[in-house]
C-alpha positions as CSV (number, residue, x, y, z in Angstrom):
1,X,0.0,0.0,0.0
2,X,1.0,3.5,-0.8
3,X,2.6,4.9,2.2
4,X,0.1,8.6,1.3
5,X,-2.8,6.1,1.9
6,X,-1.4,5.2,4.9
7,X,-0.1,8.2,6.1
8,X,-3.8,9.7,5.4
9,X,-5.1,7.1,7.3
10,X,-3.2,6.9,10.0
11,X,-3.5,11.0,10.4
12,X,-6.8,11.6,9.5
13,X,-8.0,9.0,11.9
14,X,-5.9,10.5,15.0
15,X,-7.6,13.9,14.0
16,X,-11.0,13.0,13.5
17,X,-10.2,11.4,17.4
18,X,-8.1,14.7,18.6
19,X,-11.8,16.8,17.2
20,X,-14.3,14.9,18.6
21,X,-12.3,15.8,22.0
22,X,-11.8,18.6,21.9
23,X,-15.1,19.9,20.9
24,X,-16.6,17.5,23.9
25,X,-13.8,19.3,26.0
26,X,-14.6,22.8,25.0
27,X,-18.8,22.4,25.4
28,X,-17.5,20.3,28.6
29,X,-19.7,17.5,27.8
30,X,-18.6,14.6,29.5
31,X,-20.7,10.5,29.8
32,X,-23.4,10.7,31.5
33,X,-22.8,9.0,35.4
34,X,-25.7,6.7,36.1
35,X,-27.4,5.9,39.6
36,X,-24.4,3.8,41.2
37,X,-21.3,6.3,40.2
38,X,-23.1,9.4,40.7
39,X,-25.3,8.7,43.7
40,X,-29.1,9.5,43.6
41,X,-32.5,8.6,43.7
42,X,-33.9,4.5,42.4
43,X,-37.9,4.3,43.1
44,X,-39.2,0.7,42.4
45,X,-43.1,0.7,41.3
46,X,-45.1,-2.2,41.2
47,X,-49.2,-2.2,39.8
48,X,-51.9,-2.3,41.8
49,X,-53.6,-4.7,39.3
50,X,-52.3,-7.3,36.5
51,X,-50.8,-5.4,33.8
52,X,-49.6,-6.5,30.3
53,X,-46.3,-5.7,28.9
54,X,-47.9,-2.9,26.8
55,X,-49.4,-1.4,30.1
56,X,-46.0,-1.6,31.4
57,X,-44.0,0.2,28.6
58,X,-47.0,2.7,28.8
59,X,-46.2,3.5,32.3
60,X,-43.0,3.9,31.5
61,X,-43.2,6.3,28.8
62,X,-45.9,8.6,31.1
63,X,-43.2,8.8,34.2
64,X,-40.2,9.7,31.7
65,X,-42.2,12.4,29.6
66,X,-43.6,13.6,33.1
67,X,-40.0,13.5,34.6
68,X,-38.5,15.1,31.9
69,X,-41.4,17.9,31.9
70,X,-40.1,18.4,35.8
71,X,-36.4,19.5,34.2
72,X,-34.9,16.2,35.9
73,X,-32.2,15.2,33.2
74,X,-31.3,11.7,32.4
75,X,-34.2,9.8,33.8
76,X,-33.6,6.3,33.5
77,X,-37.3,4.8,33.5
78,X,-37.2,0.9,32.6
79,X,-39.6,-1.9,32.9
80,X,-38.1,-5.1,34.9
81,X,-40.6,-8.0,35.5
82,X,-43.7,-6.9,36.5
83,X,-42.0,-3.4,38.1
84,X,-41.3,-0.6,36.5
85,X,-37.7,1.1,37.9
86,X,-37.1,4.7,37.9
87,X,-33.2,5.7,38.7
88,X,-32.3,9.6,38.7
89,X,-29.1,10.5,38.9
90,X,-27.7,13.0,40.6
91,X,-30.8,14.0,42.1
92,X,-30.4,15.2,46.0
93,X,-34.4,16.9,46.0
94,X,-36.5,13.9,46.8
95,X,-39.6,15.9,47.2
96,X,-39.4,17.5,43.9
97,X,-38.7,13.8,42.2
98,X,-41.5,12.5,44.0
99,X,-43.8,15.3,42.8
100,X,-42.9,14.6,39.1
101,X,-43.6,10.6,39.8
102,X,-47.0,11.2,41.2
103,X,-48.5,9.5,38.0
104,X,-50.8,6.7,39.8
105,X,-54.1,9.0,39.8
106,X,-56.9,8.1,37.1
107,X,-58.1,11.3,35.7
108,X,-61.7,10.9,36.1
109,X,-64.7,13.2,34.3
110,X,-67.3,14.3,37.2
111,X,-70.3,16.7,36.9
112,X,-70.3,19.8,38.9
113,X,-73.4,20.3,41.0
114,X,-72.5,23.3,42.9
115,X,-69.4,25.5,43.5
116,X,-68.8,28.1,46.3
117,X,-65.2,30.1,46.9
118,X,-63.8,28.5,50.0
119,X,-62.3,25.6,51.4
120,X,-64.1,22.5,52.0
121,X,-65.7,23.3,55.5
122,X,-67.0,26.2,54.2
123,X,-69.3,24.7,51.8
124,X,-72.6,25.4,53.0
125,X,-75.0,23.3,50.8
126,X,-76.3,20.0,52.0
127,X,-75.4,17.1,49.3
128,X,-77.8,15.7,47.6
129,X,-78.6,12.2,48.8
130,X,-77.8,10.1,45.4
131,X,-75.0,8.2,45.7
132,X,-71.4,9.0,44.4
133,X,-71.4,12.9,45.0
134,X,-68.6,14.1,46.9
135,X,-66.8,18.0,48.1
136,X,-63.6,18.2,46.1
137,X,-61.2,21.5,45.7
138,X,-60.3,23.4,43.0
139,X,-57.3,24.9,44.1
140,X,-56.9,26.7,40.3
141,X,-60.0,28.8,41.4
142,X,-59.9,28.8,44.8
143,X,-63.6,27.2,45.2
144,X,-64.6,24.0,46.7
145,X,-67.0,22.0,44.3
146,X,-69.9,19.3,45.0
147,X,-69.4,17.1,42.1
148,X,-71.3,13.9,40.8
149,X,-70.2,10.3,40.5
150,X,-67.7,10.0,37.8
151,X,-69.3,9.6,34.4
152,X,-65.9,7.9,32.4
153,X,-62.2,8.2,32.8
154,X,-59.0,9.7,31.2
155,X,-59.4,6.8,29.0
156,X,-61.7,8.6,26.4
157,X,-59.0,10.7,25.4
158,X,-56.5,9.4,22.9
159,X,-53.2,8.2,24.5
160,X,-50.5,11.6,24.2
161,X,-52.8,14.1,21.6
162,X,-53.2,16.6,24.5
163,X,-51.5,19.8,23.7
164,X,-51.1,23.5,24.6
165,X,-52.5,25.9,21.9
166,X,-53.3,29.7,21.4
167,X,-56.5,29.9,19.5
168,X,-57.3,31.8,16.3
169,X,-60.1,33.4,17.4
170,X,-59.7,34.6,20.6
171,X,-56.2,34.9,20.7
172,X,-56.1,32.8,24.5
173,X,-54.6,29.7,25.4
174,X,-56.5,26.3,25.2
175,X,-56.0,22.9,25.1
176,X,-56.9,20.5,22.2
177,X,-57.3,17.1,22.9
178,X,-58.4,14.3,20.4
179,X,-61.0,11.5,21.5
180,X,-60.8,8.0,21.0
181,X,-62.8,6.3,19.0
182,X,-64.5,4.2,21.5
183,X,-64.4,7.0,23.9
184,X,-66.5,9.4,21.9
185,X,-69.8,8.2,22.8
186,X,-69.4,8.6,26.2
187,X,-67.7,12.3,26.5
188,X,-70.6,13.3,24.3
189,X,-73.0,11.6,26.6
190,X,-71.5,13.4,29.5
191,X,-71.3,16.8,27.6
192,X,-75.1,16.6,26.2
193,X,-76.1,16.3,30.7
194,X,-74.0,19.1,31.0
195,X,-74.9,21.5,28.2
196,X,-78.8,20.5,28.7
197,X,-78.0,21.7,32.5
198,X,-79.8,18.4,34.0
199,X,-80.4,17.5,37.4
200,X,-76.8,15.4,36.9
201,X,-75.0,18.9,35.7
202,X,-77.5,21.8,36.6
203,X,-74.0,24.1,36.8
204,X,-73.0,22.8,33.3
205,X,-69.4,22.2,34.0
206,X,-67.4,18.9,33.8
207,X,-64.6,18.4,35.9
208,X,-61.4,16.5,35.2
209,X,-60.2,15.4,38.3
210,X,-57.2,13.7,39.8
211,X,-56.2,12.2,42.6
212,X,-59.0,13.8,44.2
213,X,-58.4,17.2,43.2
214,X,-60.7,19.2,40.3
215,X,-57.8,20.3,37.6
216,X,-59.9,22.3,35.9
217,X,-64.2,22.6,35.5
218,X,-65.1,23.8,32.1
219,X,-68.4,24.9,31.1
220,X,-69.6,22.8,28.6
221,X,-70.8,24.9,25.0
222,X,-71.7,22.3,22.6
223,X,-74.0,18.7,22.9
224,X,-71.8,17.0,20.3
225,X,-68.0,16.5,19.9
226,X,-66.8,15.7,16.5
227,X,-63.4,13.8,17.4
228,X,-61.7,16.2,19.5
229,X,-62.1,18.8,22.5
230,X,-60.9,22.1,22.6
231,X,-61.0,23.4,26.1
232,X,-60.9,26.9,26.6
233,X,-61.1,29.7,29.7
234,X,-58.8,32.3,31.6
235,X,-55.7,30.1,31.0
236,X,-52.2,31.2,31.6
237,X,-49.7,29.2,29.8
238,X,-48.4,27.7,32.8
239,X,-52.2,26.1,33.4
240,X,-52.6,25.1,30.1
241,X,-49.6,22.9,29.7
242,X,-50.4,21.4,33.2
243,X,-54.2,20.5,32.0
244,X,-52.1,19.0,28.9
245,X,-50.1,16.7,30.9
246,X,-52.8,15.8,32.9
247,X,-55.1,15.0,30.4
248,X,-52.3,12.8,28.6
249,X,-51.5,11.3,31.8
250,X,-55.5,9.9,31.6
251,X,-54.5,8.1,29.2
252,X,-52.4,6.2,32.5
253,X,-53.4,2.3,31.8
254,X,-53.2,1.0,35.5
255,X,-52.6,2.5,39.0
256,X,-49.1,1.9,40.4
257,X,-47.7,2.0,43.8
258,X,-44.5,3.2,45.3
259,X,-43.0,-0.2,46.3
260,X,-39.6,1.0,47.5
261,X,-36.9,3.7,47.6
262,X,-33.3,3.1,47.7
263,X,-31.1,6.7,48.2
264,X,-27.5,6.2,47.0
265,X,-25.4,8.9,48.5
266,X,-22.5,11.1,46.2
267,X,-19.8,9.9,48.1
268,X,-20.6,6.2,47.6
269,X,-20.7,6.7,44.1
270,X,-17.7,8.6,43.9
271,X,-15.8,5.7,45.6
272,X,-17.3,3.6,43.2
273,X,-16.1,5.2,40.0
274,X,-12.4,5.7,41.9
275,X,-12.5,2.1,42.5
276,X,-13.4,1.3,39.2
277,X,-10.7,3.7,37.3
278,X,-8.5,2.6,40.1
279,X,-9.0,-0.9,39.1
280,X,-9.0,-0.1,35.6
281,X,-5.8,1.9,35.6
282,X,-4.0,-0.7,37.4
283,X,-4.8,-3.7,35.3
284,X,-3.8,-1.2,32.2
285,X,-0.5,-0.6,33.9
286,X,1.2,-4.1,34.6
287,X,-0.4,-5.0,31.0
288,X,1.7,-2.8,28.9
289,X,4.8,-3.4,31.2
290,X,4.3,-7.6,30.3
291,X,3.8,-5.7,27.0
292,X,7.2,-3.8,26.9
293,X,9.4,-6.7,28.1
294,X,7.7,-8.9,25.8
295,X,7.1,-7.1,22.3
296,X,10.1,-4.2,23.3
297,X,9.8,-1.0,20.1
298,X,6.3,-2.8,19.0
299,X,4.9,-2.0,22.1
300,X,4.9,1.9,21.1
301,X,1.9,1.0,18.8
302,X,0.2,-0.8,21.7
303,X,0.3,2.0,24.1
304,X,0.3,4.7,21.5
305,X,-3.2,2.3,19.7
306,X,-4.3,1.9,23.6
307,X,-4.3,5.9,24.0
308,X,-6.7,6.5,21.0
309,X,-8.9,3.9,21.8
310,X,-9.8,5.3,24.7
311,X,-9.9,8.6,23.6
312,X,-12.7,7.4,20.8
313,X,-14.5,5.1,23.5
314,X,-14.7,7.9,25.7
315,X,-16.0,10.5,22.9
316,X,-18.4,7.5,21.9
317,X,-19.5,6.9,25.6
318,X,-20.2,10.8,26.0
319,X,-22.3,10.6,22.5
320,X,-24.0,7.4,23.3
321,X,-24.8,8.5,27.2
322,X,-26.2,12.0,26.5
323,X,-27.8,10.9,23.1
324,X,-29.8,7.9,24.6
325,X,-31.5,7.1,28.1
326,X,-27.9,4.8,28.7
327,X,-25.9,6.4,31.5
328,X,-22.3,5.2,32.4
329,X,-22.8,2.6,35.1
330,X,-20.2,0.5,37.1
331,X,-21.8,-2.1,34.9
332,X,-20.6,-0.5,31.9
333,X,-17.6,0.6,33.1
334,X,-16.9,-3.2,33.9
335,X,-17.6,-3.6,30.5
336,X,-15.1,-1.2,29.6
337,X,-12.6,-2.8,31.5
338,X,-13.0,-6.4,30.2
339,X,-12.7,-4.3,26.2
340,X,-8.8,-3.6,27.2
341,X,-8.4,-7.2,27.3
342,X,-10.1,-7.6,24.0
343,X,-8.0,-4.9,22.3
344,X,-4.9,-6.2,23.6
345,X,-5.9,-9.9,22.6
346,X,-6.1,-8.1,19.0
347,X,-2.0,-6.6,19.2
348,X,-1.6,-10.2,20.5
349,X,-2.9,-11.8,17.1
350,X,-1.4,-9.3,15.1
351,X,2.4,-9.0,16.6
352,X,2.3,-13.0,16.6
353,X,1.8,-13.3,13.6
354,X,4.4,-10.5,12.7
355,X,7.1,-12.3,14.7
356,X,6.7,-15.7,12.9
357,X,7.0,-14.1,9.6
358,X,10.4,-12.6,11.3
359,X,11.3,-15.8,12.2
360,X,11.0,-17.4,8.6
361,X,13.8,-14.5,7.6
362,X,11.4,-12.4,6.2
363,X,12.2,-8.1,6.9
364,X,9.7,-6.5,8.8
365,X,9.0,-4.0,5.5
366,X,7.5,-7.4,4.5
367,X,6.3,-9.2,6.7
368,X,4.0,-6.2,8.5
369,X,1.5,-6.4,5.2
370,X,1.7,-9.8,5.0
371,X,0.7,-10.2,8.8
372,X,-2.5,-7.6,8.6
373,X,-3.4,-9.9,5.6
374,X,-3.2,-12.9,7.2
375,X,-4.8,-11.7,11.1
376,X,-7.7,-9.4,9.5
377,X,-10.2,-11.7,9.2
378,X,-9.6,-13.5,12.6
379,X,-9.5,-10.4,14.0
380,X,-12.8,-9.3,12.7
381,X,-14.0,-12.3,13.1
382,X,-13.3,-12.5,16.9
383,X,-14.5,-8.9,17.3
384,X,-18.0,-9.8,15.5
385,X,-18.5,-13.0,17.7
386,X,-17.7,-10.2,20.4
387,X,-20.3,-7.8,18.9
388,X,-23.4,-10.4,18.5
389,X,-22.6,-11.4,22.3
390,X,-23.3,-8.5,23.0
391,X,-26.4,-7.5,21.3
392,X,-27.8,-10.8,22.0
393,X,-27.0,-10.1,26.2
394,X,-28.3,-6.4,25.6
395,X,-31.5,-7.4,24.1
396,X,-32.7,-10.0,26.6
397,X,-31.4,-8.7,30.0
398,X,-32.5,-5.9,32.1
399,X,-31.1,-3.3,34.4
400,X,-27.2,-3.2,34.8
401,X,-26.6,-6.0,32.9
402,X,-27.9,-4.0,29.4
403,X,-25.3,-1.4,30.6
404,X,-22.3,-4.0,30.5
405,X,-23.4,-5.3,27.3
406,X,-23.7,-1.9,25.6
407,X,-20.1,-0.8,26.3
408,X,-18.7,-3.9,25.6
409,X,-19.9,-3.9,22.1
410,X,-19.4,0.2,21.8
411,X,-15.8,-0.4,22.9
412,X,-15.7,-3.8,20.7
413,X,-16.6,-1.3,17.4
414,X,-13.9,1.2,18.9
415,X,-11.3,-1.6,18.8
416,X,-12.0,-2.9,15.5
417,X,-11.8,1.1,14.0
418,X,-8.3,1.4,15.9
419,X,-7.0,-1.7,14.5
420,X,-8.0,-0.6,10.9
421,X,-7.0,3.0,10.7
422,X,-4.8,3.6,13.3
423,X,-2.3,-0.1,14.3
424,X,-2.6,-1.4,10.9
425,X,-0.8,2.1,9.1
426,X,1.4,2.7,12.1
427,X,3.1,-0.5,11.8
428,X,3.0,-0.8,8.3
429,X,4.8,3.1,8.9
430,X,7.6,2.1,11.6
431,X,8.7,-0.8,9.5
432,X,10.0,1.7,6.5
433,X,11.8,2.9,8.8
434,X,15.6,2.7,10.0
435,X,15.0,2.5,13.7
436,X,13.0,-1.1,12.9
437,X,14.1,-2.5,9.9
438,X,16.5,-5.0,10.0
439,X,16.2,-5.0,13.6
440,X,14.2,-8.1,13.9
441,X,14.5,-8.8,18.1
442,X,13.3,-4.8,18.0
443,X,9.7,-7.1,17.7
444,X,10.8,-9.6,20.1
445,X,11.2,-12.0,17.6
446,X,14.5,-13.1,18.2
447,X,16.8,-14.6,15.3
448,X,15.4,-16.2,12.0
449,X,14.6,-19.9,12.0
450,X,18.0,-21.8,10.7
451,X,19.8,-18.8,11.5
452,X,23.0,-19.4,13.7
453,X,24.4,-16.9,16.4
């Protein structure tokens, strides 16, 4: 090969590497710590009733939208079993968390009977004697309402179509909100009571309540509803987008429960991720010394191949942790570890093969193309058994476990670039040169087969 080729990829490799850090350096981006390096917050939820996988992964998606509408960054929200786990990072405000995981309520649709400014002992009338009314507030207006029993659920509302809006004719903030198909017939039932003014709805307001508490009463203005609601009044934007997420969260398939709470402190993960680079850093270290006494000048290209591969894995692993709900966990840092062993098997293949073309009396000008030639496709080949390993461990484990898996087969891909454009033109490089040619122990190969001393 051309030594421009090589030259070209050998440099432009190292500077696509030396970019990709220093722009994650400069906009100080760094991966993403998960619950067990960074210390935080892990809330286990369990359902209140049997619930499908769908329900599950519905759940799921609610509580991360919802957390991520609090401004809690990096929520890692997964389903495991019949549980759905919630692990936030770096988050020291358990009250606030809590707040944004309060997702269990049903939003229900009630008829207002009667409304009076006040709190609840203030409330004056008698209830009527059918069954099902009770005095809930309504914080928003500061009124305490006597409302009917609930006419339908949340449920009639499509699954995630609620949305803030400023309407066209009045120029005020609303909500639109599509209907489901098989919810359509009973929000118009419930709006034809209201609009009418019957004895169910003589106030003609329907409330959407939750967890006990009226989000908002509006007075009903049409009998008959299309396909969608658009729900209108004195709305800030702030309310608006709160009646949004409530009426989305409706759409909640099954009640959950808070089932336990595990706080892991800063410090504890800060030991953990010393330990772990501790660890790391150590094993690295007597490694490349075995490394130097063994291969001697080679082993320039294994620390030198060493340094950029973790410069790309930890450019990859900033990308891949901030991009995607995959933090950096001592599970994946594990993984991380057990990759240095994979690349170094990699040299291992390569520089063996390099020293038994040494040994047959071939120069090192020669025998460095012939050994890429003749390793390649093992190498790959290992690295792809590697690779399905770990997609195959990713895709049918949970929890930490996906965490390991991931970085093993991000640091896998990193390995297999480094070899290609990085070791493979460096060596190729070096053995042109006067320093290792013609040198052949400067590999560790020692003299020639048939040679004599």
């Amino acid at each position: 090969m051309k030594r421009s080729a090589l030259w070209a990829s050998l440099l432009g490799f190292v500077a696509l590497v030396v970019t990709a850090l220093s722009i994650n350096l400069s906009l100080g981006n760094s991966p993403v710590l998960g619950l067990d390096l960074r210390g935080g917050l892990s809330v286990i939820y369990s359902t209140v009733e049997p619930a499908d996988e769908q329900d599950l992964e519905g759940v799921r998606d609610l509580m991360r939208a919802q957390l991520e509408d609090f401004g809690i960054a990096e929520p890692d929200v997964r389903v495991e079993g019949d549980n759905v786990i919630v692990d936030l990072p770096g988050v020291s405000d358990q009250e606030a968390a809590f707040d944004a995981l309060q997702v269990s309520g049903i939003v229900t649709l009630r008829p207002v009977i009667q409304c009076q400014v006040g709190s609840l002992d203030d409330l004056e009338a008698e209830p009527p004697s059918q069954d099902g009314t009770e005095l809930l507030p309504y914080p928003s207006d500061g009124q305490v309402c006597l409302v009917g029993p609930a006419g339908g659920t949340g449920e009639v509302f499509e699954r995630g179509s609620a949305s803030a809006a400023i309407s066209s004719q009045t120029g005020q903030w609303v909500v639109n909100v599509d209907l489901r198909a098989d919810g359509q017939v009973l929000w118009n039932s419930l709006a034809s009571e209201c609009f009418n003014g019957s004895a169910v709805c003589p106030s003609r307001q329907l409330a959407i309540v939750l967890d006990d508490v009226i989000q908002s009463a509006p007075t009903v203005q049409t009998p008959n509803f299309p396909g969608n609601v658009q729900i209108s009044g004195s709305f800030t934007e702030d309310e608006v987008r709160s009646l949004a997420q409530v009426l989305n969260r409706g759409a909640f398939p099954v009640q959950v429960e808070q089932e336990r709470v595990e706080t892991v402190s800063p410090t504890a993960g800060q030991d953990a991720l010393d330990a772990a680079i501790v660890s790391g850093l150590i094993g690295a270290a007597v490694m490349l010394i075995f490394m130097v006494f063994y291969y001697r000048k080679l082993s320039i290209v294994i620390i030198s191949g060493l340094l950029v591969w973790g410069v790309t894995v930890y450019s990859l692993a900033t990308f891949v942790s901030q991009a995607t709900n995959f933090a950096l966990t001592l599970a994946g840092a594990t993984g991380i570890i057990v990759a240095i062993g994979v690349t170094v098997d990699t040299y291992v293949v390569y520089f063996e093969r390099l020293k038994d073309e040494l040994r047959h009396g071939r120069t090192l000008r020669n025998a460095a193309p012939r050994s890429f030639r003749a390793t390649w496709r093992t190498i790959l080949s290992a690295d792809l058994v590697s690779l399905m390993a770990s997609l195959i461990l990713f895709s049918l484990s949970v929890g930490s476990v996906r965490g390991f898996a991931l970085y093993l087969g991000l640091t896998t891909i990193c390995d297999l670039l480094v070899f290609y454009f990085f070791t493979r033109p460096a060596v190729m490089l070096l053995a042109e040169t006067r320093w290792f040619n013609g040198d052949e122990s400067s590999a560790g190969a020692g003299q020639p087969i048939g040679a004599t001393s």
